[in-house]
Backbone and ligand atoms as CSV (ligand in chain L), in Angstrom:
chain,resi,resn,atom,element,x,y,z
A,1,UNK,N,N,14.757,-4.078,-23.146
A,1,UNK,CA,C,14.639,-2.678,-22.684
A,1,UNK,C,C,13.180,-2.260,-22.653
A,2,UNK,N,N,12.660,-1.040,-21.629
A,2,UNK,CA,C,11.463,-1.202,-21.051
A,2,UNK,C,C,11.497,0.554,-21.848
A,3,UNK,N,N,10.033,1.007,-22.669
A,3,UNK,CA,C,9.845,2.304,-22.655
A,3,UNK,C,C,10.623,3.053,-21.995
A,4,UNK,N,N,10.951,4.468,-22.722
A,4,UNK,CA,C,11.000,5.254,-21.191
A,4,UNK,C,C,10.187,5.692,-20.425
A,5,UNK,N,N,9.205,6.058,-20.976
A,5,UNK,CA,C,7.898,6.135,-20.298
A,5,UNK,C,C,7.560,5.713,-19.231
A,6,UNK,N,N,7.322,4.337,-19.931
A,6,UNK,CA,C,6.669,3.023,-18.746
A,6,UNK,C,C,7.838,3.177,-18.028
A,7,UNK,N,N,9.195,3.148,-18.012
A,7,UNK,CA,C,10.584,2.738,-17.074
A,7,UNK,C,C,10.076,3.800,-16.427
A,8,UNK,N,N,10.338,5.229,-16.149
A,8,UNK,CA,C,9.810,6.271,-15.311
A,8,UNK,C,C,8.933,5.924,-14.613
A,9,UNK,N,N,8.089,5.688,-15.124
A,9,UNK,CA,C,6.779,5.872,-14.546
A,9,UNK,C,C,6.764,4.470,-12.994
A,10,UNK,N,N,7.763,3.899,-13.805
A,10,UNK,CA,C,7.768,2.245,-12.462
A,10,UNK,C,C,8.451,2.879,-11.747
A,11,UNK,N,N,9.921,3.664,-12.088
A,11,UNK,CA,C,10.825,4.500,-11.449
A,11,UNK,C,C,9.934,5.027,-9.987
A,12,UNK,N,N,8.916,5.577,-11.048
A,12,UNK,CA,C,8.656,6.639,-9.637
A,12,UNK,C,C,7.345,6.331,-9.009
A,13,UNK,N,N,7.480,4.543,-9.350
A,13,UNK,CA,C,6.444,3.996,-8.282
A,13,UNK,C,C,6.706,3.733,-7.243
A,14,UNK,N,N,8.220,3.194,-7.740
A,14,UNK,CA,C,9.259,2.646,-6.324
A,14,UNK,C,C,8.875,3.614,-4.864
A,15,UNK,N,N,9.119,4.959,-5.449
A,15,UNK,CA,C,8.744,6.106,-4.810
A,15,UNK,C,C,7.974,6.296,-3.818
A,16,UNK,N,N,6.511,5.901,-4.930
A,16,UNK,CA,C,5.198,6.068,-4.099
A,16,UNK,C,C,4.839,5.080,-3.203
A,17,UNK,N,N,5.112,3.537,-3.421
A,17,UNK,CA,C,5.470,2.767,-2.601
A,17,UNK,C,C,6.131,3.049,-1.306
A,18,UNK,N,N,7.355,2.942,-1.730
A,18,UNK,CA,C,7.750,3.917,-0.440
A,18,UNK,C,C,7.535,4.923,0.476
A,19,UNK,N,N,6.854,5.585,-0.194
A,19,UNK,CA,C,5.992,6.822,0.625
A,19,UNK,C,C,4.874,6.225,1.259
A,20,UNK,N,N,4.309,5.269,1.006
A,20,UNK,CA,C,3.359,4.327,1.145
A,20,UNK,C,C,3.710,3.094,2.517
A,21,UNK,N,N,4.905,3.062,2.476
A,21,UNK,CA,C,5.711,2.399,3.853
A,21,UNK,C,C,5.216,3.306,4.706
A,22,UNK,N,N,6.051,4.232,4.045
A,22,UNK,CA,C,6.246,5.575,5.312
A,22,UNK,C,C,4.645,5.868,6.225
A,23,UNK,N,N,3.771,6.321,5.177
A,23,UNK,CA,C,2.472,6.750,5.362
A,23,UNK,C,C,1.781,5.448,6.830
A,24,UNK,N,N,1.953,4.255,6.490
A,24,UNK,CA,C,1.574,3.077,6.767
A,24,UNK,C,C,2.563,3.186,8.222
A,25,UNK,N,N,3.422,3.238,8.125
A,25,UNK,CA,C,4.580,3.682,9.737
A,25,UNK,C,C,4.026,4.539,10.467
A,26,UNK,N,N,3.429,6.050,9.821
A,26,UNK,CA,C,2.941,6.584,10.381
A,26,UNK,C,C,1.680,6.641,10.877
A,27,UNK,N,N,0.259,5.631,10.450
A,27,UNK,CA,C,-0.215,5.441,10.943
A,27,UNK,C,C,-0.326,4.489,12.588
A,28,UNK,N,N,0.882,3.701,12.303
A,28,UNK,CA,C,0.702,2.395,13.389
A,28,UNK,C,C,1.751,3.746,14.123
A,29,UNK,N,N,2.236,3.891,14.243
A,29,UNK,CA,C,2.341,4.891,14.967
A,29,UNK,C,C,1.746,5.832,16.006
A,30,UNK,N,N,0.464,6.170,15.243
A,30,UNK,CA,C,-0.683,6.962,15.563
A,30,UNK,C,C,-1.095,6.034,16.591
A,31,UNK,N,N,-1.685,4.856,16.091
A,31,UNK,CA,C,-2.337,3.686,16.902
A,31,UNK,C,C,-1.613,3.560,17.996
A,32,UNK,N,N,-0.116,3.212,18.215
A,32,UNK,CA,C,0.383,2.968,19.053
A,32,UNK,C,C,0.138,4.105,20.363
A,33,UNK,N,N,0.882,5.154,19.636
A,33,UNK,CA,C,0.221,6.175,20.604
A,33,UNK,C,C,-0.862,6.119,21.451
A,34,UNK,N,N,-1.834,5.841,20.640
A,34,UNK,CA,C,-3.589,5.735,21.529
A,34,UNK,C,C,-3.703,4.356,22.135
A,35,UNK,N,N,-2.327,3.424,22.185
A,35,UNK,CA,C,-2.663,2.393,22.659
A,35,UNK,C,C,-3.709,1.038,21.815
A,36,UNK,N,N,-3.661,1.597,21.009
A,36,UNK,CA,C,-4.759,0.268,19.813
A,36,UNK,C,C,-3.248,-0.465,19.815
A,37,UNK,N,N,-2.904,-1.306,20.461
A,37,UNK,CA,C,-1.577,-2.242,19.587
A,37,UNK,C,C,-1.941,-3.096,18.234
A,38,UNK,N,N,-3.495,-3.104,18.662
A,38,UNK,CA,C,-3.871,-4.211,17.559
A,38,UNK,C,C,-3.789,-3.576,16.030
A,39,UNK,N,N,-4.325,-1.984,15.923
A,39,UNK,CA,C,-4.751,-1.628,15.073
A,39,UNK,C,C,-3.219,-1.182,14.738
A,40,UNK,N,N,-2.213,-1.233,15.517
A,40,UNK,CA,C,-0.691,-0.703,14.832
A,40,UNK,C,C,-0.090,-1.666,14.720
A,41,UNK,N,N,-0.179,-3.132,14.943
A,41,UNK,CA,C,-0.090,-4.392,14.455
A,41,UNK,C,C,-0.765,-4.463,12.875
A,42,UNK,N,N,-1.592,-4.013,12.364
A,42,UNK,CA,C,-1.874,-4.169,11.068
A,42,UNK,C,C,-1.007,-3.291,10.115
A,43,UNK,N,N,-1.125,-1.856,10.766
A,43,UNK,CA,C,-0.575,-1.045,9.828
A,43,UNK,C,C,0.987,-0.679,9.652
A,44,UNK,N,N,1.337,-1.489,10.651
A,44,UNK,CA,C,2.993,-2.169,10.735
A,44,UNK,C,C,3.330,-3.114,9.474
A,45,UNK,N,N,1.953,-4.246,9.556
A,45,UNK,CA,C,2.305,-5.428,8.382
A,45,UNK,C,C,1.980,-4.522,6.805
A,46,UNK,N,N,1.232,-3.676,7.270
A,46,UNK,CA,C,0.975,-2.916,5.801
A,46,UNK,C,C,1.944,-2.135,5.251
A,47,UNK,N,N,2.750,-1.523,6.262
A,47,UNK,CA,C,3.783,-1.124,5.413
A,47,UNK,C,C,4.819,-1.978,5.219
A,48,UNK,N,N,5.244,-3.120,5.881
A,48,UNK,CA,C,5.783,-3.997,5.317
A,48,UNK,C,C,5.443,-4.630,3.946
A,49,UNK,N,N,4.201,-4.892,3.342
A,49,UNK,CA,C,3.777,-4.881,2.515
A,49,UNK,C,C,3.955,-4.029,1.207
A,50,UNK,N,N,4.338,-2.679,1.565
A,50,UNK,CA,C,4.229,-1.797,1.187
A,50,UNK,C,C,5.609,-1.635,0.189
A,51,UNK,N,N,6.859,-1.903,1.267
A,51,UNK,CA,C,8.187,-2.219,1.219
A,51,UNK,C,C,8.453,-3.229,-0.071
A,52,UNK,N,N,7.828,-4.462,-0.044
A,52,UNK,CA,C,8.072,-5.611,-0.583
A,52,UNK,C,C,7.579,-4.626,-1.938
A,53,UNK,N,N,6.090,-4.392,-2.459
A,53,UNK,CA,C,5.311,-3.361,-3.892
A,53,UNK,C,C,6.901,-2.884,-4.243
A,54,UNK,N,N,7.807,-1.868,-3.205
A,54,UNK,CA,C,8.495,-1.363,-3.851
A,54,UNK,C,C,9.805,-1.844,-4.788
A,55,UNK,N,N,10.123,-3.345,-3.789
A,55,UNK,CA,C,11.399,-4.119,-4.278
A,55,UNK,C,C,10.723,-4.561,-5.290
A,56,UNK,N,N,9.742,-5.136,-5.587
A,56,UNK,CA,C,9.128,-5.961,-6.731
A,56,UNK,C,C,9.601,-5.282,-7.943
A,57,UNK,N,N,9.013,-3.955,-7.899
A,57,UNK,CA,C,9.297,-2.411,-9.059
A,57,UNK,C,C,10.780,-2.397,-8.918
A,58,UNK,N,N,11.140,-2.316,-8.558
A,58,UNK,CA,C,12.867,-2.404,-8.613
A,58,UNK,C,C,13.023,-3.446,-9.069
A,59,UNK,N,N,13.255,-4.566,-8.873
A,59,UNK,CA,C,13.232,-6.109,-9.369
A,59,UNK,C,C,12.790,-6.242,-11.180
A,60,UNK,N,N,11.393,-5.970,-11.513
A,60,UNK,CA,C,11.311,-5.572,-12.678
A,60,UNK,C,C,12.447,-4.730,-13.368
A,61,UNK,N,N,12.397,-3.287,-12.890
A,61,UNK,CA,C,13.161,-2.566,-13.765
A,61,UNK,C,C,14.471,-3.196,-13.970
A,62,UNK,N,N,15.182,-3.660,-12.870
A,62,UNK,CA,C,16.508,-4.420,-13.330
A,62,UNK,C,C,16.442,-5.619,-13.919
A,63,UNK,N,N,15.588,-6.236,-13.827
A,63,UNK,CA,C,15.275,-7.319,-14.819
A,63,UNK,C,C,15.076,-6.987,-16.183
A,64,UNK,N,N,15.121,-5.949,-16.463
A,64,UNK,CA,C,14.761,-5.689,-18.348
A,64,UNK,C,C,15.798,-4.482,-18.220
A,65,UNK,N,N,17.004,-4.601,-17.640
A,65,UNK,CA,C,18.126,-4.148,-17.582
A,65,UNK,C,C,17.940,-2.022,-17.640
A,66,UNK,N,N,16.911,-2.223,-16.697
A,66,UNK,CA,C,16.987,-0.748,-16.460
A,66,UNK,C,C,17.597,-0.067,-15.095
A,67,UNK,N,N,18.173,1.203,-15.059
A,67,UNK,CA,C,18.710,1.662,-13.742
A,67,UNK,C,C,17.364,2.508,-13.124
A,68,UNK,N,N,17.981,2.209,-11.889
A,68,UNK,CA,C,16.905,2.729,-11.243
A,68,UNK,C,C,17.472,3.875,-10.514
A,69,UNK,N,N,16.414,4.531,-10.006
A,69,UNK,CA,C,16.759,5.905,-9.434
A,69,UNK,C,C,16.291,6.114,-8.210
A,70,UNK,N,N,16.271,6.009,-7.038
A,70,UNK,CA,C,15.922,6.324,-5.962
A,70,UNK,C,C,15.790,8.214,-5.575
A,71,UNK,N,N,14.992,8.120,-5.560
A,71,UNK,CA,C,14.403,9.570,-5.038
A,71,UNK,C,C,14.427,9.671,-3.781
A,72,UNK,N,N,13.897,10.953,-2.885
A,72,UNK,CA,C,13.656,11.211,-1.590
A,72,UNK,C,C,12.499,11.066,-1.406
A,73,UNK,N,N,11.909,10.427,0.223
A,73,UNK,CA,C,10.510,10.116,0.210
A,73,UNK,C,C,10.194,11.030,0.767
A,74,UNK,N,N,8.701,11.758,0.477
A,74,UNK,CA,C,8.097,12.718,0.590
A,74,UNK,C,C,7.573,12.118,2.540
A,75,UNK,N,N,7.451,13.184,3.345
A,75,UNK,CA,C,6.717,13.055,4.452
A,75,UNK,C,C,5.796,12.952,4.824
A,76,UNK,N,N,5.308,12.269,5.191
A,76,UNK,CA,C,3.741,11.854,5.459
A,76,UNK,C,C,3.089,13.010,6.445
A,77,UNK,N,N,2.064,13.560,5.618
A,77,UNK,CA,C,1.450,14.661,6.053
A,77,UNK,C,C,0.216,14.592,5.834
A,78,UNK,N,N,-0.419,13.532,6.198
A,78,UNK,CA,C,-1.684,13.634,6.670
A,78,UNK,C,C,-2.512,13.241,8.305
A,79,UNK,N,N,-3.368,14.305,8.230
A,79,UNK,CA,C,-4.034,14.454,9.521
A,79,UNK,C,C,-4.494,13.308,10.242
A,80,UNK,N,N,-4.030,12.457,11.346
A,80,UNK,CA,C,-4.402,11.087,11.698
A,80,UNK,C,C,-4.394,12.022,13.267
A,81,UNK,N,N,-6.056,12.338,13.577
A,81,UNK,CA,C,-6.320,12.839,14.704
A,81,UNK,C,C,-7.758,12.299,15.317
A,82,UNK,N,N,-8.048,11.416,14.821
A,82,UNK,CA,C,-8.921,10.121,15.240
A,82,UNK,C,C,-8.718,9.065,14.526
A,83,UNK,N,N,-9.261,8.059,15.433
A,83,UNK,CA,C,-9.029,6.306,15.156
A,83,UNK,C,C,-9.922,6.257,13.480
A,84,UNK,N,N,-11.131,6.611,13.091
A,84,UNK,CA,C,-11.995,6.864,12.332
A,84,UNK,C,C,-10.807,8.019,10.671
A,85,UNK,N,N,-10.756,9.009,11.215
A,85,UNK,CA,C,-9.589,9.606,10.262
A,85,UNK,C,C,-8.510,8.865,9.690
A,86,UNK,N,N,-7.829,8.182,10.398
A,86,UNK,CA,C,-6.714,7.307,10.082
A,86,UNK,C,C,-6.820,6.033,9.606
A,87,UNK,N,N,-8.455,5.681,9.491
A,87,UNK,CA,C,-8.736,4.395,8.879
A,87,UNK,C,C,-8.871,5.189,7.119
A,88,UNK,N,N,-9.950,6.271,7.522
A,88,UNK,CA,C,-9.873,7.006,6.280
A,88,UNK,C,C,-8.508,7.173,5.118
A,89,UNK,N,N,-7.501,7.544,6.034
A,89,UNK,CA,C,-6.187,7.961,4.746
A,89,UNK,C,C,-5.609,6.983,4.298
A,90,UNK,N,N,-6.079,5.903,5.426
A,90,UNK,CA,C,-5.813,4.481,4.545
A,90,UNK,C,C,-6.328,4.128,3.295
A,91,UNK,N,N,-7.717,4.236,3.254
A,91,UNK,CA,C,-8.420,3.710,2.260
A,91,UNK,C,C,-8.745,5.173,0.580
A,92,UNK,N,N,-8.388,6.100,1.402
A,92,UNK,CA,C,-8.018,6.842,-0.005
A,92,UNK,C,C,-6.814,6.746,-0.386
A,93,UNK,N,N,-5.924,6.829,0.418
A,93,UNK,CA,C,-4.576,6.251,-0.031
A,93,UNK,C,C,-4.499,4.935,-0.807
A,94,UNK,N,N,-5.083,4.185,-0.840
A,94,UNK,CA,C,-4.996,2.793,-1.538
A,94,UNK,C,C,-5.293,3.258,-3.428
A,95,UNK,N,N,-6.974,3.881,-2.513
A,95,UNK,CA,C,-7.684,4.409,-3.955
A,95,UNK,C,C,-6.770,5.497,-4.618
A,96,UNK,N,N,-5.994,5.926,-4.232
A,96,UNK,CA,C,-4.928,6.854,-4.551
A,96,UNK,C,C,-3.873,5.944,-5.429
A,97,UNK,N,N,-3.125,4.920,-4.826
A,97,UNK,CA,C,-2.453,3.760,-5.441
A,97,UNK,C,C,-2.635,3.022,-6.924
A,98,UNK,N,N,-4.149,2.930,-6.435
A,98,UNK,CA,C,-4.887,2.263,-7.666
A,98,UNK,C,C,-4.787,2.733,-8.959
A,99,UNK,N,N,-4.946,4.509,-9.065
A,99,UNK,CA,C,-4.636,5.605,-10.118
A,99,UNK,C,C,-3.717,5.084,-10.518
A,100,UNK,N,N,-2.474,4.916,-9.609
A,100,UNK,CA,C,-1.186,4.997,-10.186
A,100,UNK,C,C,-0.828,3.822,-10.947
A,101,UNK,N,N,-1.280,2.854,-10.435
A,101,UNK,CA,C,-1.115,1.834,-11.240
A,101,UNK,C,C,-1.665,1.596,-12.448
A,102,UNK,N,N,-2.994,2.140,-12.142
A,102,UNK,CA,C,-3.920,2.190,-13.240
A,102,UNK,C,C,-3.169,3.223,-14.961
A,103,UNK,N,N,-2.552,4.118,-13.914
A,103,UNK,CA,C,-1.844,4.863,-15.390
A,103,UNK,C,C,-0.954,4.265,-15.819
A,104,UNK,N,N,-0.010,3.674,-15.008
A,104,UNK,CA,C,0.703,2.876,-15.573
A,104,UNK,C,C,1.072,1.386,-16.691
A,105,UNK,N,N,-0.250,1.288,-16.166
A,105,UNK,CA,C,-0.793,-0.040,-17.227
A,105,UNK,C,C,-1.313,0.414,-18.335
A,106,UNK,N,N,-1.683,1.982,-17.753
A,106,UNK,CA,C,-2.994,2.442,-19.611
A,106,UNK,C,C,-1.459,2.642,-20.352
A,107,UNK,N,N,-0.117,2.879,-19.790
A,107,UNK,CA,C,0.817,3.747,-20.600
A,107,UNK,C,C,1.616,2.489,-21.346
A,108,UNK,N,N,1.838,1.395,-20.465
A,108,UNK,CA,C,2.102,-0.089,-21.027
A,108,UNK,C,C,0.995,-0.734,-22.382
A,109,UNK,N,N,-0.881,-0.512,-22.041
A,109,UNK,CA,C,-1.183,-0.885,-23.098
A,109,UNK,C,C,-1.512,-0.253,-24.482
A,110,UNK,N,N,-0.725,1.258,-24.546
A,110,UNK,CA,C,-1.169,1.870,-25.331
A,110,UNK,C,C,0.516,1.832,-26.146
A,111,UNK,N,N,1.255,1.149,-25.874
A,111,UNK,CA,C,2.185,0.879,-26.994
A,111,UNK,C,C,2.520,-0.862,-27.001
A,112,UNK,N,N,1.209,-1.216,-26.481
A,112,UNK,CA,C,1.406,-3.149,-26.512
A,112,UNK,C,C,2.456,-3.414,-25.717
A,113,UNK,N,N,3.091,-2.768,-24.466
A,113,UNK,CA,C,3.772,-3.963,-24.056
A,113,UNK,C,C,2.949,-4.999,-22.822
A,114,UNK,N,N,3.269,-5.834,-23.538
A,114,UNK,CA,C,2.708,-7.005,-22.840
A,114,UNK,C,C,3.283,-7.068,-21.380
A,115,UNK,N,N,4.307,-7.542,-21.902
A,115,UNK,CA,C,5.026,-8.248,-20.578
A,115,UNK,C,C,4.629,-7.617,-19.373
A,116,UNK,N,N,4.845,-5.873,-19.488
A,116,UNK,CA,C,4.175,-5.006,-17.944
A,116,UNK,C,C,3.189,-5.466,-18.101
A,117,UNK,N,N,2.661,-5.238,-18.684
A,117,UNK,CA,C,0.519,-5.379,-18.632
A,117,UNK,C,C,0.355,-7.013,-17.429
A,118,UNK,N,N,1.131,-7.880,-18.117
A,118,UNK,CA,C,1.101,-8.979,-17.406
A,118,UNK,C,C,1.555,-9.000,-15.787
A,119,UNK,N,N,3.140,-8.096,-15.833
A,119,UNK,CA,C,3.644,-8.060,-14.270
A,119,UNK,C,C,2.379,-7.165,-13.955
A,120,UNK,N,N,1.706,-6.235,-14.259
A,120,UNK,CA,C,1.134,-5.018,-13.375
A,120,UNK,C,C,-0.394,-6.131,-12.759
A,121,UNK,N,N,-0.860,-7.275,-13.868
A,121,UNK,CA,C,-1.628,-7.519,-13.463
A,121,UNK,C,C,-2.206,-7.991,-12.024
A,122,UNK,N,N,-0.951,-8.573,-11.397
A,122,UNK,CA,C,-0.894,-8.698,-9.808
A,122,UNK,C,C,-1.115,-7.289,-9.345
A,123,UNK,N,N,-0.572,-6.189,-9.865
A,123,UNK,CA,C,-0.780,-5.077,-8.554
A,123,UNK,C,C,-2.452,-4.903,-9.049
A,124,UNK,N,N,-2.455,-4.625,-10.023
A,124,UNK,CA,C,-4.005,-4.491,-10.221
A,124,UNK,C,C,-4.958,-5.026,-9.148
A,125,UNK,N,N,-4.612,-6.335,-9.138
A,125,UNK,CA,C,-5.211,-7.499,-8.422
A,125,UNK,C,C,-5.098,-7.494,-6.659
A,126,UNK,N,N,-3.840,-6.918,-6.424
A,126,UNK,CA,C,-3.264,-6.627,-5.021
A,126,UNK,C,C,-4.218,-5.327,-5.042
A,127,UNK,N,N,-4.515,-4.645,-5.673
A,127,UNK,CA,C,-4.724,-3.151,-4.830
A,127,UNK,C,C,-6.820,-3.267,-4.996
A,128,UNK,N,N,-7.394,-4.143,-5.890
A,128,UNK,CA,C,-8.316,-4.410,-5.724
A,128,UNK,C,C,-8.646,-5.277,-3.802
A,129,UNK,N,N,-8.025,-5.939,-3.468
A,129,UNK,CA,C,-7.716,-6.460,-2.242
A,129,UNK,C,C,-7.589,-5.425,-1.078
A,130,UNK,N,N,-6.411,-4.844,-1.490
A,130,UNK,CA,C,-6.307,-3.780,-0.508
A,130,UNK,C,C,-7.512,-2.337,-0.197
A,131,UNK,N,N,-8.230,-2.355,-1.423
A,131,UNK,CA,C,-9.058,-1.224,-0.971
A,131,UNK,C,C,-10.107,-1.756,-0.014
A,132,UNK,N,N,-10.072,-3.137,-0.630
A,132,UNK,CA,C,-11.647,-3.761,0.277
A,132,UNK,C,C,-11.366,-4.103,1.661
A,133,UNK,N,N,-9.669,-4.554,1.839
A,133,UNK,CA,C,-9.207,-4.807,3.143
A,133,UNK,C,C,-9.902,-3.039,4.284
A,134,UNK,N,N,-9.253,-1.916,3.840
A,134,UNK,CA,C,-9.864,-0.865,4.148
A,134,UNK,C,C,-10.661,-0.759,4.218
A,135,UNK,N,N,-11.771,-0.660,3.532
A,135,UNK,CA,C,-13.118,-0.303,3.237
A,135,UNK,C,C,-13.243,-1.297,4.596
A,136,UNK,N,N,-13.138,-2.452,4.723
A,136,UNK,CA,C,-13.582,-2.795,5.693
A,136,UNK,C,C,-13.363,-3.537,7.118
A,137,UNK,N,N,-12.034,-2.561,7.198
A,137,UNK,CA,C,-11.603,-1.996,8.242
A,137,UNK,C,C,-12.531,-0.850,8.970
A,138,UNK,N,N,-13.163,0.062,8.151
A,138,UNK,CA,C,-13.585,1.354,8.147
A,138,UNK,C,C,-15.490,0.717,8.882
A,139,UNK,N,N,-15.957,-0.324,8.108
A,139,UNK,CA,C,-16.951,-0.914,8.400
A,139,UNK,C,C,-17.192,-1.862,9.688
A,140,UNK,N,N,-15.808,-2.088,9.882
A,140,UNK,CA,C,-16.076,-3.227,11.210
A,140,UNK,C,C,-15.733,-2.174,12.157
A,141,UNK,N,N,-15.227,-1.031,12.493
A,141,UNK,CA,C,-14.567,-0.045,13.174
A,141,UNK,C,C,-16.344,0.842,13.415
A,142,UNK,N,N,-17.170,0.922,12.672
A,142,UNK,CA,C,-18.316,1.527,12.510
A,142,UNK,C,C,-19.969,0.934,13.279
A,143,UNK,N,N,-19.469,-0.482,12.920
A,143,UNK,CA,C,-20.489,-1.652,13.180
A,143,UNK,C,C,-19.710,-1.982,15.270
A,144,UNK,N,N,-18.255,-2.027,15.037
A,144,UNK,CA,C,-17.655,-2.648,16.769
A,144,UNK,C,C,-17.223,-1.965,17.310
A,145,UNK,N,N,-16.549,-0.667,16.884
A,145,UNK,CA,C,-15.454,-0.045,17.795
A,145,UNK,C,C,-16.119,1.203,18.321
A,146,UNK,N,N,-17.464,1.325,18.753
A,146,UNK,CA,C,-17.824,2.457,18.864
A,146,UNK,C,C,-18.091,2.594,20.862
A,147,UNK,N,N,-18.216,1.273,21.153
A,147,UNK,CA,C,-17.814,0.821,22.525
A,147,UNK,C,C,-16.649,0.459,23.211
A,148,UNK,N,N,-16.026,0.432,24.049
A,148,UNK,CA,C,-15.007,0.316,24.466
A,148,UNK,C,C,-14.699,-1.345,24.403
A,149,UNK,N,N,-15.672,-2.388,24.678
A,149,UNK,CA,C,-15.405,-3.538,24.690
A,149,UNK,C,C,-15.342,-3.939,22.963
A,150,UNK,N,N,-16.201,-3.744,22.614
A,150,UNK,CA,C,-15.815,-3.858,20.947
A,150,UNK,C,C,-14.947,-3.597,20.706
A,151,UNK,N,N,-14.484,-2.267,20.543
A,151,UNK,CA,C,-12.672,-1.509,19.785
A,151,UNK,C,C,-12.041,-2.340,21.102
A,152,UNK,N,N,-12.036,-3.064,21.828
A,152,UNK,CA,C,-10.920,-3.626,22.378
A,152,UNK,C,C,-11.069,-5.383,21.721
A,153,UNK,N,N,-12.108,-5.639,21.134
A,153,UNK,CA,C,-12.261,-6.911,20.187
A,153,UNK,C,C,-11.612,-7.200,19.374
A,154,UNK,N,N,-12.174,-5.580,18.486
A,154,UNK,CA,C,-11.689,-4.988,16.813
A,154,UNK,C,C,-10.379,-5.113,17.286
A,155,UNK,N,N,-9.255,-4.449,18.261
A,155,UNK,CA,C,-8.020,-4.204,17.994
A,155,UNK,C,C,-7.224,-5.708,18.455
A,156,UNK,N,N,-8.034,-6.665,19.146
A,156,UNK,CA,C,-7.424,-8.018,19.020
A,156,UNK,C,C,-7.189,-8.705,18.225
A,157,UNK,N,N,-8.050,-8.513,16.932
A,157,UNK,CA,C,-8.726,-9.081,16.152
A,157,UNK,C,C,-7.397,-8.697,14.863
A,158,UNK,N,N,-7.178,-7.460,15.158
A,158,UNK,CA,C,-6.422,-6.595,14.020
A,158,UNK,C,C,-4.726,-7.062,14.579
A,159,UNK,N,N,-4.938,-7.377,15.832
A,159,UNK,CA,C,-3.424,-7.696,16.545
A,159,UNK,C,C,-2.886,-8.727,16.171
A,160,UNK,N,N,-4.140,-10.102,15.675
A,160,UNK,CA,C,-3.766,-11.242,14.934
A,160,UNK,C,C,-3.247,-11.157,13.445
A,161,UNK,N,N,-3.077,-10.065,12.717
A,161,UNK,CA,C,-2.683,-10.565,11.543
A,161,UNK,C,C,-1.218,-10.394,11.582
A,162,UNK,N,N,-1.131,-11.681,10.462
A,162,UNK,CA,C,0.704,-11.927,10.449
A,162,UNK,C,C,0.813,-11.400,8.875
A,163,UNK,N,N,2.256,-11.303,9.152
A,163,UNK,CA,C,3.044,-11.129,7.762
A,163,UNK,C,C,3.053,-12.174,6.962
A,164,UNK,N,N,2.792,-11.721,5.561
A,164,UNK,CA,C,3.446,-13.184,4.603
A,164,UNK,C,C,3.863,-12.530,3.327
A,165,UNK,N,N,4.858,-13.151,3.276
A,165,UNK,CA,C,5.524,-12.515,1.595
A,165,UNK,C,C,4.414,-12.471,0.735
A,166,UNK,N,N,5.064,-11.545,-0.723
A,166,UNK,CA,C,3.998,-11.004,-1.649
A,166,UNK,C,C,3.936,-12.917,-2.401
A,167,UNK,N,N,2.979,-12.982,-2.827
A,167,UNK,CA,C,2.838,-14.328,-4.110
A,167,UNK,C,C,3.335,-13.804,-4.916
A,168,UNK,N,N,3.887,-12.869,-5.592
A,168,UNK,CA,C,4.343,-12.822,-6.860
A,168,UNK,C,C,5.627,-12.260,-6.707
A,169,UNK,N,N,6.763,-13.419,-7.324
A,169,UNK,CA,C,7.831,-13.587,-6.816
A,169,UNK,C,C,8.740,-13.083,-8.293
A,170,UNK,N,N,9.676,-12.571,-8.970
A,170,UNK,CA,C,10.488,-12.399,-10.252
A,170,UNK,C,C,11.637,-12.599,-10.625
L,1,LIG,FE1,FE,1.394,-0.937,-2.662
L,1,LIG,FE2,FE,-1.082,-0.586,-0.833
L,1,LIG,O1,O,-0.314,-0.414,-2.505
């Protein structure tokens, strides 16, 4: 059996994850709209990504025989009214993520449980990845996409990435 604390607190990561699909839908969305396929080709695989964070947290909690609770996902309500903006809510959104995890691990090591400290250490590790994936998204979008032949490079470039399951499997 997992804290209640810590159990909540994964509870209502599932959540943010999920909201985190959503957010990630709604960007490639955006893209699509403006025609970037490439750049809604990424943020398609990101919320797929996003999806998997949440089963993982579910997966845990029922693995140390906890119920889980599914909540309602909040609506994605942020302003994606340039290509430049919407790279933005990506990358505070991540740094947003990071908090959460980050509390979650301080709340795991401040009554020794290991075992989370150990599962969280992948997200730790995943969301160190993901901010830099952003960050420099935000940098190659700054340095190429400011011409039309570039942002039609950048969004080829972004059109190539594939899906691949998370490495950390439970
Ligand atoms: Fe599941 Fe992008 O954090």
């Amino acid at each position: 059996m997992l804290d209640a604390n810590v159990a909540k607190l994964i509870n209502e990561q599932v959540n943010k994850e999920l909201y985190s699909a959503y957010l990630y839908l709604d960007i490639a969305n955006y893209y699509t709209e403006e025609g970037l396929d490439g750049f809604a080709n990424w943020y398609n695989i990101q919320a797929q990504e996003e999806r998997d964070h949440a089963l993982l947290f579910v997966k845990y909690l029922q693995n140390n025989g906890m119920k889980v609770t599914l909540e309602a996902i909040a609506k994605p309500d942020k302003t994606l009214d340039s290509i430049m903006a919407a790279l933005n809510v990506g990358l505070e959104h991540e740094q947003y993520v990071t908090s959460l995890i980050h509390t979650i691990y301080d709340a795991a090591y401040s009554i020794k449980d290991f075992r989370t400290m150990q599962f969280l250490d992948w997200f730790v590790k995943e969301q160190g990845e993901e901010e830099k994936n952003a960050e420099d998204l935000i940098k190659k979008y700054e340095l190429f996409g400011q011409d039309s032949k570039g942002l039609y490079m950048l969004d080829n470039e972004l059109g190539a990435r594939t899906y691949s399951a998370p490495s950390l499997t439970l």
